[in-house]
Each structure stands twice: as structure tokens, then as C-alpha cells.
C-alpha positions as CSV (number, residue, x, y, z in Angstrom):
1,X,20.2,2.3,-14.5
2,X,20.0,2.6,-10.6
3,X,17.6,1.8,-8.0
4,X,16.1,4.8,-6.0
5,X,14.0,4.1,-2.7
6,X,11.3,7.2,-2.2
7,X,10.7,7.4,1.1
8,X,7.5,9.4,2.0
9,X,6.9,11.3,5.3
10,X,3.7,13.3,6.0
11,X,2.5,14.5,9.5
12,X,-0.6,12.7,11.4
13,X,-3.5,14.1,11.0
14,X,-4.9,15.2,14.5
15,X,-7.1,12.2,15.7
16,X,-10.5,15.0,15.1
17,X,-9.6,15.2,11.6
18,X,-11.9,14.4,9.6
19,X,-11.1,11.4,6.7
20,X,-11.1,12.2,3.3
21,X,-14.5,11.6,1.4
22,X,-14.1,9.1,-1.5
23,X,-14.0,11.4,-3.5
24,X,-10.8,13.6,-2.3
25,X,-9.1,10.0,-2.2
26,X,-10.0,9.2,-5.5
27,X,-8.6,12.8,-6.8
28,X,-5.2,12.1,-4.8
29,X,-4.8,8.5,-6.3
30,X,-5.2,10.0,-10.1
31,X,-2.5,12.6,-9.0
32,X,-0.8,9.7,-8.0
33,X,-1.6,7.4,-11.1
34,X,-0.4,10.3,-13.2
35,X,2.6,10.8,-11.9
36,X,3.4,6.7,-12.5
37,X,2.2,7.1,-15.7
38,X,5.1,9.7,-15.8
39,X,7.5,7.3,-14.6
40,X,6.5,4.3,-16.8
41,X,8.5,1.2,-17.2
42,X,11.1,2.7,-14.9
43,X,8.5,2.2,-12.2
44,X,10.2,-0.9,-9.9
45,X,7.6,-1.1,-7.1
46,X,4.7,1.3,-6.6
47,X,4.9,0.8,-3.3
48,X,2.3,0.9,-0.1
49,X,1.6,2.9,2.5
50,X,3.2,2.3,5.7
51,X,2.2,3.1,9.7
52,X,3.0,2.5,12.7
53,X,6.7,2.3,12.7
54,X,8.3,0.6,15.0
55,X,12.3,1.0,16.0
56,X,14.0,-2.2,16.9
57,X,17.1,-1.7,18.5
58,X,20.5,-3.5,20.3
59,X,19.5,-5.7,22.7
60,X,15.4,-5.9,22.1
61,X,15.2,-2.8,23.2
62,X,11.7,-1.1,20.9
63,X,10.2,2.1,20.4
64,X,7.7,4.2,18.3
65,X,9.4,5.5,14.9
66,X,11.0,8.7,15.0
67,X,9.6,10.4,11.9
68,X,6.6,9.1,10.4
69,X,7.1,7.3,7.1
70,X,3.9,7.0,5.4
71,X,4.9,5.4,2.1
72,X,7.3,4.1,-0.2
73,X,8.0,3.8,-4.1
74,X,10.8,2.1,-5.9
75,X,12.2,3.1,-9.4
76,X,14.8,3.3,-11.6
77,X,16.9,6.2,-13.2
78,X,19.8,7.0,-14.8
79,X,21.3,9.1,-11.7
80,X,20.4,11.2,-8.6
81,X,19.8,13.6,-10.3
82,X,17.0,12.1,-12.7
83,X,15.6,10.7,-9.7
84,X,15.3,14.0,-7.9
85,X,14.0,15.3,-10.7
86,X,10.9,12.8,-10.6
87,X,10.5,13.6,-6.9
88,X,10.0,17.1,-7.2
89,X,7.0,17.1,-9.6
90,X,5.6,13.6,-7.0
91,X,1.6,15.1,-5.9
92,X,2.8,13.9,-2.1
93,X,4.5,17.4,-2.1
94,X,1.0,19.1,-2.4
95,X,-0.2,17.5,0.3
96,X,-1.2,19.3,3.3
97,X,1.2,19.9,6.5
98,X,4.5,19.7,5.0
99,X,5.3,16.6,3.4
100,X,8.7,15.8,2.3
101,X,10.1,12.9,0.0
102,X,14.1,11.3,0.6
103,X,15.3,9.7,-2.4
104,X,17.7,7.1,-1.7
105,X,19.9,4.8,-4.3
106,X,20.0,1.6,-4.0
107,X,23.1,0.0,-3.4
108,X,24.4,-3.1,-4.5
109,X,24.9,-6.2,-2.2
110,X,28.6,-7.4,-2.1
111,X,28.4,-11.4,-3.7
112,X,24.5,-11.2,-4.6
């Protein structure tokens, strides 16, 4: 079996937003929880969320990431396809504001 990367992306919430209530966030993580459940011992990494991305580029040069990526997930699968499949039923897609999920495979490291 392969590798896959999920990369998540979600917009910002305005700065006025208000913050989910503990219980909203406790509803999203058992979405969430369900879904690994789902995914079982092919889970690699659950993964974390992520902010603040910053772009490092030739010669020191830095700026703010492009495109927000808000989280990532690790697992394995026996193709693309398999792995699309688990992306498309993920909760992050019910999310508010358009969130979107890449899937990308992992690919082995020449001599490691």
C-alpha cells in the first residue's frame, strides 16, 4: 500500500467571527473521530492543525503562505483512487466557506 498526504485548506474566519462553543468543537472532532474510525489501521498520522504559513524562498527571501493550509492527515491505501474515495466522505468538506482537501501520494525517496 501507498502513502497519501491530505492536505486541508479552509478560509479564515473574519477576525469578528465568533469561536466555536465547546460544544460545536466537540461535534466537529466526533465527525472527525468517525471518519478515522473509517480509516482504521490504514490511518498513518492523524495529523494537526496548521497556521500561519510561511513561504521560504531562494535567497532568504519570506512571505505569508499563499493558500491557507489548515491541517494535514497521513494514510495509507491501495491507490489514488481509494484514497480519493476516503476524502470525499472526510467532515472538513462540510465545513463552512468552501473547504477543499488535495490528496497527495507519497513518493519514495531514491536510496532510503
Amino acid at each position: 500500500m501507498a502513502k497519501y498526504v491530505f492536505v486541508y485548506h479552509a478560509p479564515m474566519p473574519p477576525a469578528d467571527a465568533m469561536p466555536p462553543s465547546a460544544e460545536e468543537t466537540q461535534a466537529v472532532m466526533g465527525e472527525w473521530m468517525k471518519w478515522a474510525g473509517q480509516v482504521g489501521d490504514d490511518m498513518v498520522d492523524f495529523g494537526t492543525p496548521l497556521a500561519g504559513g510561511v513561504r521560504v524562498m531562494p535567497g532568504g527571501l519570506t512571505a505569508p503562505s499563499e493558500r491557507e493550509v489548515t491541517g494535514y492527515t497521513i494514510i495509507e491505501a491501495d491507490d489514488m483512487d481509494a484514497a480519493v474515495e476516503l476524502a470525499k466522505v472526510h467532515p472538513h468538506l462540510n465545513m463552512p466557506g468552501g473547504c477543499e482537501i488535495e490528496v497527495h501520494e507519497a513518493q519514495a525517496v531514491p536510496g532510503m
